[in-house]
N, C-alpha and C positions, 0 to 999 in steps of 0.2 A: 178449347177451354181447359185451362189448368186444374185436374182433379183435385181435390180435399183432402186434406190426410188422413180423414175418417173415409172419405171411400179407396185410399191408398191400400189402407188397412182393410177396407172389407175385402178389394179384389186379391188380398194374399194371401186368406182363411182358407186354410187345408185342415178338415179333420178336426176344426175346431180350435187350430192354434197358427199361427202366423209361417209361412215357409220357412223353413232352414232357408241364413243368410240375410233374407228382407230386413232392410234396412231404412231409415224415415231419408229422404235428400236432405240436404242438406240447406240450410236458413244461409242468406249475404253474409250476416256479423261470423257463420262459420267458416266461413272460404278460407281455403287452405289449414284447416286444422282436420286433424281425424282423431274424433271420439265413436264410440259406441254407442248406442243409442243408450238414454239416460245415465252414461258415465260424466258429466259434468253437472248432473245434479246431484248422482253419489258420491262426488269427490266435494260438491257443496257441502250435504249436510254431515261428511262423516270428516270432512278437515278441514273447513270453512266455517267464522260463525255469518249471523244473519246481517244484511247490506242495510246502513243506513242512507235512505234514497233524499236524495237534493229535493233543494224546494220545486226546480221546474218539474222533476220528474213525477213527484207526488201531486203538483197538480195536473198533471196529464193523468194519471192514475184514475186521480175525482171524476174528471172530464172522462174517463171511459167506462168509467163505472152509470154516471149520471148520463148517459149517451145508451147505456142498457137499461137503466130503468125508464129512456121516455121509449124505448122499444126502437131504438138506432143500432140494429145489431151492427152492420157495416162500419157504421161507425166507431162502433163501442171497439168492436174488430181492427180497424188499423191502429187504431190511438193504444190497443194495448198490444201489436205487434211492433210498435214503434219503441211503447214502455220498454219491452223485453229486449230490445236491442242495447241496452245500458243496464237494467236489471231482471235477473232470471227470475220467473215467478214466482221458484223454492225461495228464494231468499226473500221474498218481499210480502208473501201470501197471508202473513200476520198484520199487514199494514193494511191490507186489502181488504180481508174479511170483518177487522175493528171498526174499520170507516162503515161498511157497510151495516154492519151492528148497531153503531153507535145513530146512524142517520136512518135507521129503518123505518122510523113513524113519516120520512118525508120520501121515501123510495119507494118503488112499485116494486110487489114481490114479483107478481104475478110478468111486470112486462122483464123485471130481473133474468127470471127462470127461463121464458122467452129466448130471451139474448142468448144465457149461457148456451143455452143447447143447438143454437142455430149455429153457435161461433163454435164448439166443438165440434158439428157435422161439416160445416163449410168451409175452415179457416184453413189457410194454406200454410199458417205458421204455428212455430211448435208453443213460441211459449203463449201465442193468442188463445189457443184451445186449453193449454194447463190454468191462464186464468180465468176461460169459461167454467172449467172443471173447480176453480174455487171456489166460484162463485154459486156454481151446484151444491156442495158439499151445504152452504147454511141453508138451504130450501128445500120444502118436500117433494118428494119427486113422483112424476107421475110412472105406476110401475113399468107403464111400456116404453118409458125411455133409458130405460137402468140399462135394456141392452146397449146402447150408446155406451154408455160408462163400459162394459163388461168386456166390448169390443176395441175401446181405444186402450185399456189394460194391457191387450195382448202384446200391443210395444211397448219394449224395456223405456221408451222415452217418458210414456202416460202411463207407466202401470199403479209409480208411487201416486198421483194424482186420485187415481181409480181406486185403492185401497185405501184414501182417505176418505173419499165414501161411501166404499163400501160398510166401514166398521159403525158407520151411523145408520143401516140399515136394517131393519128388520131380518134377523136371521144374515146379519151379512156377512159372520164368519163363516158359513159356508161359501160366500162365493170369494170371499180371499182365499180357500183353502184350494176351490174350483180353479183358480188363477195363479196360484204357488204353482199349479202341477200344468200351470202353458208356457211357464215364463223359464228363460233360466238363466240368464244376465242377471242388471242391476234388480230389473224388477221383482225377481224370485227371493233377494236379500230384501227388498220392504214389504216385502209379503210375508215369509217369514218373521219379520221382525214384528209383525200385528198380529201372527196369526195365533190364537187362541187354541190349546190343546184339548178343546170341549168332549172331546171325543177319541176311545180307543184308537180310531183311525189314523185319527190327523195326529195320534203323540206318533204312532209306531211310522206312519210319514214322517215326521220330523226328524226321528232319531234316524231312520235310515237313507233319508233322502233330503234333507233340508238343509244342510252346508253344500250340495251339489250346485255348483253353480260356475257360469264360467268368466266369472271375472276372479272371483279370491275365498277359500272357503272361511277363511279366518272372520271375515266380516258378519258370518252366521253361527260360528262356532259355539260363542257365549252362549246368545238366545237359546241358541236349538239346547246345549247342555241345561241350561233352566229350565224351559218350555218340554221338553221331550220327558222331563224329572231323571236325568242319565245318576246322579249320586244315588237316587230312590233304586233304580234299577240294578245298580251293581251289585246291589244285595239281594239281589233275587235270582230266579231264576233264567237263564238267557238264552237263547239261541244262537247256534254258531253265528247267523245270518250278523242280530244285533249285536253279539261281540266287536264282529269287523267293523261295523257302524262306529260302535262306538270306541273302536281304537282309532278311525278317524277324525272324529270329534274331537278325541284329545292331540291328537297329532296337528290340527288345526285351529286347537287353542293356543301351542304353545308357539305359533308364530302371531308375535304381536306387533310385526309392521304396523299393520293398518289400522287396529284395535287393540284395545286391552282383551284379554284371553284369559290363559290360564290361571294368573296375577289375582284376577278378580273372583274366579271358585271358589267360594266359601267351603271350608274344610276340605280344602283340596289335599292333603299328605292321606286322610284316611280315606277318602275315596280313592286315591290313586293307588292306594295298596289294596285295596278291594279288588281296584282292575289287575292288580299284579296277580293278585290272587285266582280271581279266574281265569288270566292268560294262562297259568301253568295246565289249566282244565282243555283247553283247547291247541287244536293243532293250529299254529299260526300261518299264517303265508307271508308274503314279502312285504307287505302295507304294515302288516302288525309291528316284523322286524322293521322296520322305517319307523313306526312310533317308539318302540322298546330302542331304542336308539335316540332315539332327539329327546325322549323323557329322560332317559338317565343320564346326557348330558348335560339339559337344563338341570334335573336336581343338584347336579355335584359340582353347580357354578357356587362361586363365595356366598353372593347376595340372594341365595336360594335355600343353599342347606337342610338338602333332604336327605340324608345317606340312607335311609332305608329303603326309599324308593332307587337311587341310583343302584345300591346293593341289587335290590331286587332286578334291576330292570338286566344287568351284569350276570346276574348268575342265568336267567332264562335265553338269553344270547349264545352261555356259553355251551348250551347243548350241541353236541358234532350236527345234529338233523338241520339243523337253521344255519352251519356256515355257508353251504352252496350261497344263500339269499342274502348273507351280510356280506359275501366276496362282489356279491352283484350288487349289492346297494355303493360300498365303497366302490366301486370301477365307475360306476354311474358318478358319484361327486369327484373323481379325480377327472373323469372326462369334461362337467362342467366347467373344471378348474383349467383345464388347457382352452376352453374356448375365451377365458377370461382376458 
């Protein structure tokens, strides 16, 4: 009998976080692609907008909705692994949750909640359990099933799913903050992106560990700079440790591939010279020289026009102590440039 992805995921629980490597199989509609577990819903929401679904498919939608409230989890389960075969549940999970809003004095909460959680524990398909996990999110949950949610989190595929209901829970930024620090893919980027700095903890987390992630730090940069309050901090007093941190933050704003970054820092000329300011305070290492590098290139672009931070970023460069690590940063991009 073919296991569930919810006991896939249980039998890979080391220590409280999923193996290094474990990865979900792979769905038919995936054959012959390779993604990373929830990298085709982070490429959804962060460069995609929302799918407007065809008549057949919205009424299959109803039909699996209406198939969980008469208490048809089986059923309500293929019809929405069938939905997800043409649309992904991130993209559609605002049509889902409306209908069931809107129809709620004719729907069964109680056989609803039922379905969802059977179809999370049992369903063999990813996006059938992301719209069990929708359909959780508008109902109250009985506390001993929240491990269900806390557990399918730990895959990068469910974690965004998981953190959309967590934040409706009592006390539920703690367990987004609990699951920031299991995840470290896509799902450690929508985890951070909700996570609430309620606490010493979770800021001096953010700042020094909440861009870590291994798909792109840029994707977290902004947040973490807002959320961690990195402009509030430069003007105080820092530790080498959050120095480095936070020459990485800005080193990971000013790549705006994937996002808008640095663009978006409000007052960013006097913050950046704050941080000039305290670089000269500290002994830098080679990450630092990689930022004091890529800032004062961005500043001294036309459509930037920062000279005093390019100024600044130029003279702390040109100390003799830091050429060893700028001769090694440049041999490092002449090297990528031969493999080009």
């Amino acid at each position: 009998m073919t296991k569930s992805l919810y006991e896939l995921i249980l039998d890979n629980i080391v220590d409280g976080r999923l193996k290094d490597g474990f990865s979900l199989p792979q769905d038919e509609n995936e054959a012959g692609m390779s993604f990373a577990d929830g990298a085709m819903d982070g490429i959804a929401i962060y460069h995609m907008g929302r799918a407007d679904m065809d008549a057949a498919a919205y009424k299959r939608m109803i039909r699996a909705i209406k198939a969980s409230s008469d208490g048809n989890a089986d059923e309500a389960d293929a019809l929405f692994a069938e939905l997800g075969k043409t649309y992904r549940a991130v993209s559609i999970i605002d049509d889902l949750q409306k209908y069931i809003l809107t129809h709620k004095k004719v729907l069964s909460a109680g056989n609803l909640y039922w379905s969802a959680i059977y179809i999370t524990r049992n369903s063999t398909d990813k996006e059938s359990v992301k719209f069990g996990l929708s359909m959780l999110e508008l109902l109250i949950f009985d506390e001993s099933d929240k491990e269900v949610v806390r557990r399918l989190g730990l895959s990068d595929e469910f974690a965004l799913f998981a953190v959309w209901n967590m934040v409706k829970w009592d006390n539920g930024n703690a367990d987004v903050f609990e699951l920031a620090q299991k995840v470290s893919g896509w799902g450690r980027i929508h985890a951070v992106e909700r996570l609430e700095p309620a606490t010493p903890e979770i800021s001096e987390w953010l700042l020094l560990n909440g861009i870590d992630n291994t798909v792109m730090a840029a994707y977290s940069a902004l947040t973490v700079w807002n959320s961690a309050g990195v402009g509030e901090r430069l003007k105080g007093q820092l530790t080498e440790t959050e120095f480095h941190g936070i020459s990485a933050i800005i080193r990971a704003l000013l790549d705006e591939g994937p996002v808008a970054g640095i663009s978006e820092v409000e007052d960013r000329e006097e913050h950046l010279l704050d941080y000039l300011a305290l670089a000269e305070r500290f002994e830098l290492d080679v990450d630092d020289c990689r930022t004091l590098l890529a800032l004062g290139g961005w500043a001294a672009q036309e459509d930037v026009e920062l000279p005093a931070v390019a100024a600044g970023c130029a003279d702390l460069l040109s100390a003799e102590e830091y050429r060893d690590m700028i001769d090694e940063i440049m041999s490092e991009a002449d090297g990528d440039g031969e493999d080009d």
